[in-house]
LONU-889158 format. One record per residue (C-alpha): x, y, z; residue in one letter. Coordinates in steps of 0.1 Angstrom, whole numbers, plus 5000, padded with zeros to 4 digits. Layout:
<palums>
XYZA ...
</palums>
This chain:
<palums>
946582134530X 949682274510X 947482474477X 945782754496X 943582964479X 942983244504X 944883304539X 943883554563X 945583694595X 943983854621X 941884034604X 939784294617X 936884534609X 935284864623X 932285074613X 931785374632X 934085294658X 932284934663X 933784664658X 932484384639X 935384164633X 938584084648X 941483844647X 939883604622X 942283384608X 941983074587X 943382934555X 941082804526X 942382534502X 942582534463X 939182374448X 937682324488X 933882394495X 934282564529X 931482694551X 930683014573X 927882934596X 927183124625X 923683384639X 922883674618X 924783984628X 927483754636X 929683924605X 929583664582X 928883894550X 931284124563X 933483854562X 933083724529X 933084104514X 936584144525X 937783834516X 936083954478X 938184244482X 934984434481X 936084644515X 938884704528X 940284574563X 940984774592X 943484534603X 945484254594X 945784094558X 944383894532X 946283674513X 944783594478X 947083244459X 949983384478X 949383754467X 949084014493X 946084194484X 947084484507X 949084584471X 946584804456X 947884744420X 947184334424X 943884404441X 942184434405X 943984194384X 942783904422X 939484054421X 939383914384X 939283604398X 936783614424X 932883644422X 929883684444X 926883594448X 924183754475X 921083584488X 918883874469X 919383804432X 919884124411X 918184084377X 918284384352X 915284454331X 916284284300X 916783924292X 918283634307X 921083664279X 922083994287X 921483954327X 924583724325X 926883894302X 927184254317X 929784084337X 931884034304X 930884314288X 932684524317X 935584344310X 935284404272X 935284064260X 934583984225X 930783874212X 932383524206X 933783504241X 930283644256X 928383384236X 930383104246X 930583174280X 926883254280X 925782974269X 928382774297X 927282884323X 923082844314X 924282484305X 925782484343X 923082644360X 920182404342X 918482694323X 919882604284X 916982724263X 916183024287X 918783314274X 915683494255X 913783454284X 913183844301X 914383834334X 911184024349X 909383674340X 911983464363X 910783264397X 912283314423X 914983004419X 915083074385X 916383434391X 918783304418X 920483084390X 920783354362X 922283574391X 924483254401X 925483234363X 926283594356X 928883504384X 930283214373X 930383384334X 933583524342X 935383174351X 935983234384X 938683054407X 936983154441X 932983244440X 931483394472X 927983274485X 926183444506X 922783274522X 921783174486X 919182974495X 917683184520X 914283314502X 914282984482X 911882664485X 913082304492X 912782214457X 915082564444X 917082524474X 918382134462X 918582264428X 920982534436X 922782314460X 923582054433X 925182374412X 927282424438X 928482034440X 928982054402X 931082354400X 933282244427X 933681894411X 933381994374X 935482294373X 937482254405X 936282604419X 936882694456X 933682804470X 933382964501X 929382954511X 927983134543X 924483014558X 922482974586X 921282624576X 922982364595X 921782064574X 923082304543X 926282364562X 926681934564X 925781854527X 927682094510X 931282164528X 934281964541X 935282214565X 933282504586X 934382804601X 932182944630X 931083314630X 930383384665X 930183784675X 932383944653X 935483634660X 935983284646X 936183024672X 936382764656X 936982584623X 937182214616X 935181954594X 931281894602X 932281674627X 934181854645X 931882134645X 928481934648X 929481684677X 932581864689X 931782204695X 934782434712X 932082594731X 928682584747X 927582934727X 929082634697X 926882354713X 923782544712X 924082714676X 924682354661X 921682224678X 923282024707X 920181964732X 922081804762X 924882054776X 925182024812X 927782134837X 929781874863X 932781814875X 935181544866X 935281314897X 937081024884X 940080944854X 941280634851X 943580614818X 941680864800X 937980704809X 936180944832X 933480954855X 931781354857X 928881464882X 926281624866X 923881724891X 924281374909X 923981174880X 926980994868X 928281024832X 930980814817X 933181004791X 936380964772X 938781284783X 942081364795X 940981604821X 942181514856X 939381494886X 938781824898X 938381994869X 934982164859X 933582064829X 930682144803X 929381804789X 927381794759X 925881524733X 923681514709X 919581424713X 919981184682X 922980984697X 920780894728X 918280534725X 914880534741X 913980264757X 910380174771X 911779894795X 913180104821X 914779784841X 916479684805X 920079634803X 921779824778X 925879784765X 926280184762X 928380274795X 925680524803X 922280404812X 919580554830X 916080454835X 913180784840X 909980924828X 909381124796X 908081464806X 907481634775X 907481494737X 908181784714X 907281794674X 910181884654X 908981904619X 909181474613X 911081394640X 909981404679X 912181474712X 911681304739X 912681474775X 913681254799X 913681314830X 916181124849X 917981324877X 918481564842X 916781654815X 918181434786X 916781524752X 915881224727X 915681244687X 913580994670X 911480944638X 907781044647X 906980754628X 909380584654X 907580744686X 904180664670X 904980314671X 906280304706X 903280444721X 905280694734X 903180944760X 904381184789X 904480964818X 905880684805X 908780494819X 911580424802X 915580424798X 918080584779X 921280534770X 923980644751X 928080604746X 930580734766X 932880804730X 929280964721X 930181214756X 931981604742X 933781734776X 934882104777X 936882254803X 935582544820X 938082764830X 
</palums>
């Protein structure tokens, strides 16, 4: 990506003598949705209140459309054009009107330019009719998009998101979601969103950046991040139930053959025999079968018994006991209709392409 919006290098952060970031770098493109993701205390919002020039770094730089922002005379005229947003919405006792405008008013815009952008950004936010509206009567979603369009008021290029749909239900949730799509595809704004919602962190972004203890990992696009995790502290966070260890026994031409535990997995990888290995791949890539002597055209097939089922909201996992625990992901509509109980036997199977291999140094 050539147009970057923001670039930072090595950046680092202390409180206290503690450190809670260091050596993040990554590069964020011109009118790109990108995501943060990682557990809390991981120093996401610490992250995205230095990159809104909100605190300072302790070390290395931020790079704001190729201005240094380490230039404390350009730090305000870039911090015009940034906002953020926090997953507690801050709503001033007085209408919805005036909740949106302080934002202008600081900047001393004129009652033309106020009303204008006023009424914008209700249009954008799906609240046109509410500017009279006091702001002690909002909802909760409702409140979260007056907050949302006080920040966008001031026609920002980048707008900061942090959690905003944390304290929100479903319904709220979508709502501010499709916002976000809109002002991204309407208005061509780079948004950079944290959140802990992994589903979130699919719909909304083309690229993810992983917060994990105070460093970032790894960033790539959902796929990368959702089915090829750099690591198994990765795996697990994004919800990868099969991660075993092994060792790579056989490679022939790049197809590999890796003990786990004295079952034999097929995978696609480079790494020579010999070399131990973390495989991993996902519950909902794997197919159930209830005809344990079946045949099956995925390279790895097994036949066992499912020990447990376990609900997971309207979906079920099956584990599978078949030298190793293999996790399952189906509809429970779908394990309804099997007849699916502890005890039975059955087969599973799944692709070697389907098979993430990590090297374990």
């Amino acid at each position: 990506m050539k147009n970057w919006a923001l670039e930072t290098n090595q950046l680092s952060k202390k409180y206290a003598g503690r450190e809670i970031l260091r050596d993040v770098t990554v590069s964020i493109g011109k009118g790109e949705i990108f995501g943060l993701i990682g557990p809390s205390g991981s120093g996401k919002s610490t992250l995205l209140r230095m990159l809104d020039l909100l605190e300072h770094p302790t070390g290395g730089s931020i790079s704001i459309f190729g201005e240094d922002t380490a230039d404390e005379k350009a730090r305000f005229g870039i911090r015009r054009k940034m906002a953020f947003l926090n997953q507690k919405p801050v709503i001033f006792d007085r209408n919805t009107s005036d909740n949106i405008a302080i934002g202008m008013k600081y900047r001393k815009a004129s009652r033309s330019e106020i009303r204008r952008s006023v009424g914008e950004a209700l249009d954008a936010v799906g609240l046109s009719g509410y500017g009279d509206r006091h702001g002690r009567t909002l909802s909760g979603g409702e409140a979260q998009r007056v907050a949302l369009a006080r920040a966008i008021a001031t026609e920002p290029e980048i707008l900061y998101l942090d959690e905003p749909t944390t304290s929100l239900d479903p319904i709220s949730a979508e709502k501010i979601e499709e916002i976000i799509l809109n002002l991204n595809r309407k208005r061509e704004m780079t948004i950079v969103i944290s959140t802990h919602d992994m589903i979130q962190g699919q719909r909304l972004t083309g690229r993810i950046g992983v917060v994990m203890d105070g460093t970032l990992p790894q960033v790539g696009t959902t796929t990368d991040i959702f089915h090829q995790p750099s690591t198994k502290n990765i795996a697990r966070f994004v919800g990868v139930d099969n991660v075993f260890p092994g060792i790579v026994r056989e490679n022939e031409r790049g197809e590999a053959v890796i003990d786990v535990d004295g079952v034999r997995i097929e995978a696609v990888t480079s790494l020579p025999p010999g070399t131990r290995v973390t495989v991993l791949f996902r519950a909902e890539d794997v197919t159930l079968h209830l005809d344990p002597g079946g045949k099956s055209s995925a390279r790895n097939s097994f036949s066992g018994t499912i020990r447990k089922l376990v609900p997971k909201g309207p979906f079920i996992s099956a584990v599978v006991d078949c030298g190793i625990p293999v996790a399952v992901l189906m509809t429970a509509r779908s394990a309804e209709d099997l007849g699916l109980r502890a005890g039975n036997a059955c087969r599973v199977s799944f692709k070697a392409t389907g098979v993430h291999v990590i090297r374990e140094y």
